[in-house]
C-alpha distance (Angstrom), angle and dihedral (degrees) to the residues before:
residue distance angle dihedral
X1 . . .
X2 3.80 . .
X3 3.90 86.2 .
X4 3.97 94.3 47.7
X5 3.89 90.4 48.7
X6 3.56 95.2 46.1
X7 3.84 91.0 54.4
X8 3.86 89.7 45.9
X9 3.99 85.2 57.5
X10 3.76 87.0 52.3
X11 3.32 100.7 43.0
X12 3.68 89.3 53.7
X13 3.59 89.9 46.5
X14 3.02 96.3 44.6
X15 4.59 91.7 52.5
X16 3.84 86.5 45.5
X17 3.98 94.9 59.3
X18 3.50 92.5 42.8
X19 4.19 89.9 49.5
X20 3.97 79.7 40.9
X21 3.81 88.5 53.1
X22 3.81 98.2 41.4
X23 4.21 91.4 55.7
X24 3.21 92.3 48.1
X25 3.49 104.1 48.2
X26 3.75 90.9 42.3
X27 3.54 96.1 55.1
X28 4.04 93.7 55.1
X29 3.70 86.8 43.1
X30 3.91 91.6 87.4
X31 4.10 123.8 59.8
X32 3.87 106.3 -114.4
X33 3.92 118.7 -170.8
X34 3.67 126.6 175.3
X35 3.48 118.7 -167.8
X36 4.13 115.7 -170.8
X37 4.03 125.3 -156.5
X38 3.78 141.6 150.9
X39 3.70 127.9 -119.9
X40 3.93 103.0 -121.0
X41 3.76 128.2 -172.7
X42 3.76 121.9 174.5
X43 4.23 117.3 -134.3
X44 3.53 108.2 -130.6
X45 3.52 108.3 -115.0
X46 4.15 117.7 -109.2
X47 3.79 113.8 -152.4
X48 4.30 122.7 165.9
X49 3.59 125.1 161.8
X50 3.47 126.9 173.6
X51 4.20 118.5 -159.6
X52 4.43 79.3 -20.2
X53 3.98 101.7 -50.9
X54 3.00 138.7 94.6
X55 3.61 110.1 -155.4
X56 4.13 106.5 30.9
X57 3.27 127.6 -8.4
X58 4.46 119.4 -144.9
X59 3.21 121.7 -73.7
X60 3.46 113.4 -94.7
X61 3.73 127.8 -128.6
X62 3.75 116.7 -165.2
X63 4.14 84.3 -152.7
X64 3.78 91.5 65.0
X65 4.18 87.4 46.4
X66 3.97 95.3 54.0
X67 3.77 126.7 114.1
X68 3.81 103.6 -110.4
X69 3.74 100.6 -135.9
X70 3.69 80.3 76.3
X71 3.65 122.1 39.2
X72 3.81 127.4 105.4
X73 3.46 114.0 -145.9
X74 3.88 101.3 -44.9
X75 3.42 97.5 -46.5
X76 3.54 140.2 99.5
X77 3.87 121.3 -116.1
X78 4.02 142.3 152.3
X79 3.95 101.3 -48.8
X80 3.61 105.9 22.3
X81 4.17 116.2 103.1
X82 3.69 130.1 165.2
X83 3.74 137.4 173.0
X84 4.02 132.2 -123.4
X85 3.59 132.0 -161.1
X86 3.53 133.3 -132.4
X87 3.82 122.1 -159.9
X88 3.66 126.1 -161.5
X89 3.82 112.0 178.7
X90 4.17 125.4 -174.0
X91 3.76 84.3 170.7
X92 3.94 96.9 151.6
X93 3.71 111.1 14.4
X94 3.86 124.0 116.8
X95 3.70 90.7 -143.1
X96 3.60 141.6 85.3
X97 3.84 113.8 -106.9
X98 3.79 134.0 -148.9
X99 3.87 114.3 -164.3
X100 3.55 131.0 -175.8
X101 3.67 134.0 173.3
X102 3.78 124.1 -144.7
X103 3.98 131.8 -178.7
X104 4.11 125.3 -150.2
X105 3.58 139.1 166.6
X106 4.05 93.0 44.3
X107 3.78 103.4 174.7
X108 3.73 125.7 150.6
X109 3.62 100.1 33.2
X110 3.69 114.0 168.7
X111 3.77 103.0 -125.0
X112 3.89 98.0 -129.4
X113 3.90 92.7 48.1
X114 3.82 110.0 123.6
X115 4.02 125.4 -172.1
X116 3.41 126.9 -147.5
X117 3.91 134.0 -155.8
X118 3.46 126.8 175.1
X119 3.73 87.4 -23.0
X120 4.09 92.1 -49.4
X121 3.22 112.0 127.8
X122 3.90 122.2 -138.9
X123 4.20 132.0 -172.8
X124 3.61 85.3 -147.2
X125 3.44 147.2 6.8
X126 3.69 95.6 -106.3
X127 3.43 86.8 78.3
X128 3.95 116.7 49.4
X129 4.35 76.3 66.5
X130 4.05 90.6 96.8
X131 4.35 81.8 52.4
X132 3.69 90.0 49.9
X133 3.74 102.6 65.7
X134 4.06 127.8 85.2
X135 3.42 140.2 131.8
X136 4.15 133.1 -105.3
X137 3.55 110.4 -144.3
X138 3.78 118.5 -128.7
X139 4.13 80.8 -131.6
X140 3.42 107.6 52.0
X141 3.60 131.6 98.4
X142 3.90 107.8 -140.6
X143 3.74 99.0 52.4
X144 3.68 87.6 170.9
X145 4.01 127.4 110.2
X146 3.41 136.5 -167.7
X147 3.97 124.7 -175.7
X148 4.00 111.3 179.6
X149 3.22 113.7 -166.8
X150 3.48 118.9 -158.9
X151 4.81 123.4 -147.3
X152 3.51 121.6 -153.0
X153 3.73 130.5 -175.2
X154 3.90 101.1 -178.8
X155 3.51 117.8 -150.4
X156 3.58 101.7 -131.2
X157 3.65 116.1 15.0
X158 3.52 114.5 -171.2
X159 3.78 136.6 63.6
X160 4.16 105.3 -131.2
X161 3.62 118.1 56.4
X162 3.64 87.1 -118.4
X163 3.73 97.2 57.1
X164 3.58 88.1 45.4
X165 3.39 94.5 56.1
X166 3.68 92.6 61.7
X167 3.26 101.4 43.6
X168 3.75 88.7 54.6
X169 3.66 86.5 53.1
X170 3.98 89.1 58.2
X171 3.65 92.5 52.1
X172 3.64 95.9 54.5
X173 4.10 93.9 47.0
X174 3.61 72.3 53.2
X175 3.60 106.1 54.1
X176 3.84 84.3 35.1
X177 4.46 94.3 54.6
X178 3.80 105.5 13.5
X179 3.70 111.3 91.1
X180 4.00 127.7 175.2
X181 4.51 101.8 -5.0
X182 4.21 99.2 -147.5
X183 3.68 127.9 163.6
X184 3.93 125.1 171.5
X185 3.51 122.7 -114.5
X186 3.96 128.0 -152.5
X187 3.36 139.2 177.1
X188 3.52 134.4 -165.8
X189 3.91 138.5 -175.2
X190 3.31 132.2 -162.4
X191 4.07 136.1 -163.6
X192 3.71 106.5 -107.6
X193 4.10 99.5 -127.8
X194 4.14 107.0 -106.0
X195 3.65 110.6 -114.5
């Protein structure tokens, strides 16, 4: 009986390295390849500045843009003028760019003040805003703008001596009521949507 059992525990041996044998052979029989990546896809890149920042820009004081043939003493009056840039700048980002520039809060506007864009002229700010939009193209080279926009409180305004009488009347209830002119400036850009 020891002889019968000890062939029984060969013989099962014996079947489970061949079975052994068999699985693995059969599972190197085949060519396996595995090949490992990662799905990338690069953000385009979003860059706006206006006059250099990117949050606010300075407040600006239409004293510090004048001409200086004709300010008096750091303040604005009938026949000074002056000009101020604005800056938008899309230098850097992949992506088309819509800008526009809008003005609120007007209040203390002399009433003779004209502005100037591009040789339009405007009775108030307010309304160069329509001149002050455009678009930077995610193609083109110069993604840089500049709009200067250019104050004038004339002199004289008016062409008979009558008219200018009155209007000369207006700036000095002006200059005598009318104390710091401000308005708020803000511009916004926008990605043009891809095609």
């Amino acid at each position: 009986m020891k002889k019968s059992k000890r062939k029984g525990i060969y013989i099962v041996l014996l079947l489970l390295l061949v079975v052994g044998i068999f699985l693995l052979g059969n599972s190197y029989s085949k060519y396996v390849t595995q090949v490992d990546g990662k799905g990338v896809i690069e953000v385009a890149k979003w860059a706006f500045l206006v006059n250099g920042q990117t949050a606010s820009i300075t407040n600006l004081s239409l004293a510090q843009t004048y001409q200086s043939d004709t300010l008096v003493e750091n303040h604005i009056a009938p026949g000074t003028r002056g000009s101020f840039d604005i800056i938008v700048d899309a230098t850097g980002s992949d992506v088309g760019i819509d800008y526009k520039v809008t003005f609120a809060n007007e209040t203390n506007k002399p009433n003779n003040m004209k502005f100037y864009y591009n040789g339009i002229m405007a009775n108030s700010i307010k309304e160069l805003e329509t001149l002050l939009a455009g678009n930077i193209s995610a193609e083109t080279e110069n993604k840089i703008r500049t709009m200067t926009i250019e104050w004038e409180w004339s002199y004289e305004t008016g062409t008979t001596k009558e008219e200018i009488k009155r209007q000369d009347s207006i700036d000095t209830q002006d200059g005598q009521t009318l104390n710091q002119y401000q308005f708020d400036i803000l511009i916004t850009g926008t990605q043009v949507e891809p095609n």
